[in-house]
Backbone bond lengths (Angstrom), bond angles and torsions (degrees), N, CA, C in turn:
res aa  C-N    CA-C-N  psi(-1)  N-CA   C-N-CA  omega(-1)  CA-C   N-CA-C  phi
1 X - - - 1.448 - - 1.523 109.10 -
2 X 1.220 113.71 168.84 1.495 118.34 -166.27 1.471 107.43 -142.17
3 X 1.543 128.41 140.60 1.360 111.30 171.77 1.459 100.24 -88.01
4 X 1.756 91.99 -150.87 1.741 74.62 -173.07 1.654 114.98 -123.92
5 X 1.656 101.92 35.46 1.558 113.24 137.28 1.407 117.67 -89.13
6 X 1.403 113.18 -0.24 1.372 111.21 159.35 1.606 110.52 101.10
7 X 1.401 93.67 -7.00 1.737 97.45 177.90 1.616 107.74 -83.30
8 X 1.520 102.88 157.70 1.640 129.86 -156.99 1.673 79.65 -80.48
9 X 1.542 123.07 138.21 1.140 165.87 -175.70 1.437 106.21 -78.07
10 X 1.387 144.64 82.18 1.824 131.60 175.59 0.955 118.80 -69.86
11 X 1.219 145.85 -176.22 1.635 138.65 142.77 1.901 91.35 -112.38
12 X 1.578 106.12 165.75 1.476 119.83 -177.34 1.975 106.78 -40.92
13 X 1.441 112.95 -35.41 1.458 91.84 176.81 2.035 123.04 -103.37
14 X 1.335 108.83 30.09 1.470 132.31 174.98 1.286 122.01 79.92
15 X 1.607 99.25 14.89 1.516 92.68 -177.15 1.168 94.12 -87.60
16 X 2.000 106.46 168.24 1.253 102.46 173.37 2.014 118.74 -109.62
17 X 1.135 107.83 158.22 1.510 108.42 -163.75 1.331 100.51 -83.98
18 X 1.496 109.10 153.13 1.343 113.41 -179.46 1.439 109.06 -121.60
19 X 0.822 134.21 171.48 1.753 137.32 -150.96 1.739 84.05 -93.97
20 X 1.064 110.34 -135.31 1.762 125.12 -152.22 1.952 81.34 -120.19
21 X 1.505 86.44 127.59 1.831 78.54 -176.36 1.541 103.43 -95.15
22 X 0.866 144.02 18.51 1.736 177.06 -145.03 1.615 105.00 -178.15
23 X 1.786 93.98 150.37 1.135 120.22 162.85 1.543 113.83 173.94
24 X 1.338 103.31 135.39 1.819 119.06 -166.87 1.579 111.27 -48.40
25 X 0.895 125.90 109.56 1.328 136.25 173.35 1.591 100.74 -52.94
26 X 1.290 118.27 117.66 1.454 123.26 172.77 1.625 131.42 -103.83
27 X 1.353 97.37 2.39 1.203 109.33 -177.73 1.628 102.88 -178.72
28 X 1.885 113.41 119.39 1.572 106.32 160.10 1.392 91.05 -123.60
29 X 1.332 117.73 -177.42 1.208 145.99 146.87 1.815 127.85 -162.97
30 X 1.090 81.80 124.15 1.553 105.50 -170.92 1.490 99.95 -84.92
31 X 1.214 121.85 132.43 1.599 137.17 164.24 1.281 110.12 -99.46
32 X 1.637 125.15 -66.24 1.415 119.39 177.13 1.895 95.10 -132.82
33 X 1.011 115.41 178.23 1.147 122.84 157.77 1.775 125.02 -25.64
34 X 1.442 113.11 -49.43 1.492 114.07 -177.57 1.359 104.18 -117.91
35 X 1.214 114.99 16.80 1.306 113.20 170.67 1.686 111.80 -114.02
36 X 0.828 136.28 109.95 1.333 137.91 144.18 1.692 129.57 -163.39
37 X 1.403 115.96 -176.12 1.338 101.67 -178.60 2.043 83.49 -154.54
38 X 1.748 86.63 167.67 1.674 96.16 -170.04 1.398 88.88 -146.33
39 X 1.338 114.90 169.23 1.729 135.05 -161.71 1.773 84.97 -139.26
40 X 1.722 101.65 137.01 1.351 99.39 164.34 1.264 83.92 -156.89
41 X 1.556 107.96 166.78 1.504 124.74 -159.49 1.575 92.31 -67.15
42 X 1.435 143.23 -13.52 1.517 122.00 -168.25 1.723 101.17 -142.97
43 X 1.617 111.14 3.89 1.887 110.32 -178.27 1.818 73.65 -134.03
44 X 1.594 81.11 179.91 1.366 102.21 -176.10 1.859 72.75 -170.00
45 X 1.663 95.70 128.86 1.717 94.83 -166.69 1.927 101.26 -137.74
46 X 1.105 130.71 90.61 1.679 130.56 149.44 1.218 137.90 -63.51
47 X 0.763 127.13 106.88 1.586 144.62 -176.64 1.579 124.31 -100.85
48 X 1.044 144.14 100.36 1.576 141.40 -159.21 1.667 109.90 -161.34
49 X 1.678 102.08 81.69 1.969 103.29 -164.08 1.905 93.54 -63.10
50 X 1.467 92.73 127.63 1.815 97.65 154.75 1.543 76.04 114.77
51 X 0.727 154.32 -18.57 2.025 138.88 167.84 1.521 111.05 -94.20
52 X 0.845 95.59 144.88 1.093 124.64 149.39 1.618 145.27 -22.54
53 X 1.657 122.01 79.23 1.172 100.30 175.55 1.372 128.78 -36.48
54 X 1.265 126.54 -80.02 1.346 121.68 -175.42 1.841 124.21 -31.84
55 X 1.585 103.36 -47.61 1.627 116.55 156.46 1.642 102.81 -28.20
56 X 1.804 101.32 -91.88 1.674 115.96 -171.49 1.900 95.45 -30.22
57 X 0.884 109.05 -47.01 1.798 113.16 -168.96 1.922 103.44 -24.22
58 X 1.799 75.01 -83.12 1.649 103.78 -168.66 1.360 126.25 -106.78
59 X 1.446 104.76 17.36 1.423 99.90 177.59 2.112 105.89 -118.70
60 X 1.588 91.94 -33.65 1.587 103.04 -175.30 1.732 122.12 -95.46
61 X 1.428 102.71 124.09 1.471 98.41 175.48 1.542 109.20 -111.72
62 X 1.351 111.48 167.66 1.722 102.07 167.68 1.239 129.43 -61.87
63 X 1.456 111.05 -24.99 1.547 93.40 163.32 1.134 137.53 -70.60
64 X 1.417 129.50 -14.77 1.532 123.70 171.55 1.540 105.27 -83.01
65 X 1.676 138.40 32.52 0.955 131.89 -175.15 2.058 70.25 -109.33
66 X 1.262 106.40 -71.31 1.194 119.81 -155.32 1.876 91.72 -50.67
67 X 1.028 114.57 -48.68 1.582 114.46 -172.68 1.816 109.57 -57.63
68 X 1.424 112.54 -16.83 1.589 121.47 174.82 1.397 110.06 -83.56
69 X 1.249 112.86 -49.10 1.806 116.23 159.68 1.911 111.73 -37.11
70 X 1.175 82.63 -72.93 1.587 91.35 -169.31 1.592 118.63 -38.12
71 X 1.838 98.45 -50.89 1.274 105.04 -161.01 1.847 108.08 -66.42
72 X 1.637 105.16 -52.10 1.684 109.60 154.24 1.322 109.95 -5.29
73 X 1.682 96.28 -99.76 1.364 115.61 177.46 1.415 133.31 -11.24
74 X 1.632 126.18 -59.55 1.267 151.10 -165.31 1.507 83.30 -87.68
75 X 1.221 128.12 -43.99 2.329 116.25 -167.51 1.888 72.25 -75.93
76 X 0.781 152.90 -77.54 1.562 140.38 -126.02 1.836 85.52 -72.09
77 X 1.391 118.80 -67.19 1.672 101.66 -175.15 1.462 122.11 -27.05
78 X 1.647 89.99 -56.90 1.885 94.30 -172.22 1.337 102.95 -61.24
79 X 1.267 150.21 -33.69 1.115 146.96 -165.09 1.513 121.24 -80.01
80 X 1.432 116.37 -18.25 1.310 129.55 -168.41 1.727 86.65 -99.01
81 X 1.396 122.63 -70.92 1.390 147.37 163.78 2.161 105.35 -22.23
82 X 1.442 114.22 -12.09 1.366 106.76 179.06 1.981 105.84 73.78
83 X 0.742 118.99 -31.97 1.789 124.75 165.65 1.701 124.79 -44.38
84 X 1.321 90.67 116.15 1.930 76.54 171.72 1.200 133.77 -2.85
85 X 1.435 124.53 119.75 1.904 99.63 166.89 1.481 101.44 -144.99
86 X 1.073 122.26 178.29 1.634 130.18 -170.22 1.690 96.38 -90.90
87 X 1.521 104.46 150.83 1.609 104.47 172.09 1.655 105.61 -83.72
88 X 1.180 108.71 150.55 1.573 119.92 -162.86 1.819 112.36 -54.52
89 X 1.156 101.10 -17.56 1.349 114.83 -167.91 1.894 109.12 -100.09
90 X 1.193 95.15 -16.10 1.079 106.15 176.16 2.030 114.31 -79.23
91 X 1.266 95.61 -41.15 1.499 106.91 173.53 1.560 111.33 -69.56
92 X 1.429 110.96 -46.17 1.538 117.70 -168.06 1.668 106.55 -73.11
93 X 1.603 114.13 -8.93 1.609 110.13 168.25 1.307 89.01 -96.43
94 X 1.378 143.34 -15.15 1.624 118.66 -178.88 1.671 99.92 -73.57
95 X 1.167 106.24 -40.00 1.408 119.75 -160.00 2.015 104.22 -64.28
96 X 1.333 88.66 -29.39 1.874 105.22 -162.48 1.532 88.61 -86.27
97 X 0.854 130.57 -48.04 1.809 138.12 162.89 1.303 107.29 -47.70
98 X 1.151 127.23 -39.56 1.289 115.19 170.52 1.829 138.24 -99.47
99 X 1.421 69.27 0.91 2.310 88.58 162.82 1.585 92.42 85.23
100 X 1.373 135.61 29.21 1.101 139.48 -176.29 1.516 112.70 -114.38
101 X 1.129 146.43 109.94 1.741 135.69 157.09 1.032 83.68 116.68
102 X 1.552 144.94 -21.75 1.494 102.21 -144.40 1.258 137.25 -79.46
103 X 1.377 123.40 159.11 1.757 113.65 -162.35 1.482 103.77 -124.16
């Protein structure tokens, strides 16, 4: 742990403390196998094989993981449902434009 000049935290015999070595996962979502990312009260974790660390850095947040679920999701309803829907390829270049799914 760190205060917040940034110096390492002791306890009375010099060791240093470590945060919570656990913590409840509050949110994952899985897209494919090497794709996903999860929210926990002390990580916040992205995963996307074939990008880019620096990309995942500053270009990807968790919501366009969750916004790739959704959007899927809602083209497969309308599509089953007889309703407009996007052609699959059409989503997977929104998705590929957005550093999300890609294969």
């Amino acid at each position: 742990m760190k205060d917040k000049n940034n110096n390492t935290i002791r306890d009375k015999n010099g060791n240093k403390l470590m945060e919570k070595l656990w913590s409840e996962m509050t949110e994952m979502i899985m897209i494919k196998s090497k794709v996903h990312s999860f929210r926990s009260e002390h990580l916040d974790k992205m995963t996307n094989k074939g990008v880019s660390k620096v990309a995942m850095k500053h270009d990807v947040k968790h919501q366009y993981y969750d916004d790739c679920l959704d959007n899927n999701f809602q083209n497969y309803v309308n599509y089953k449902n007889g309703y407009p829907y996007y052609n699959i390829n059409d989503l997977n270049t929104y998705t590929i434009s957005h550093r999300i799914g890609s294969e």
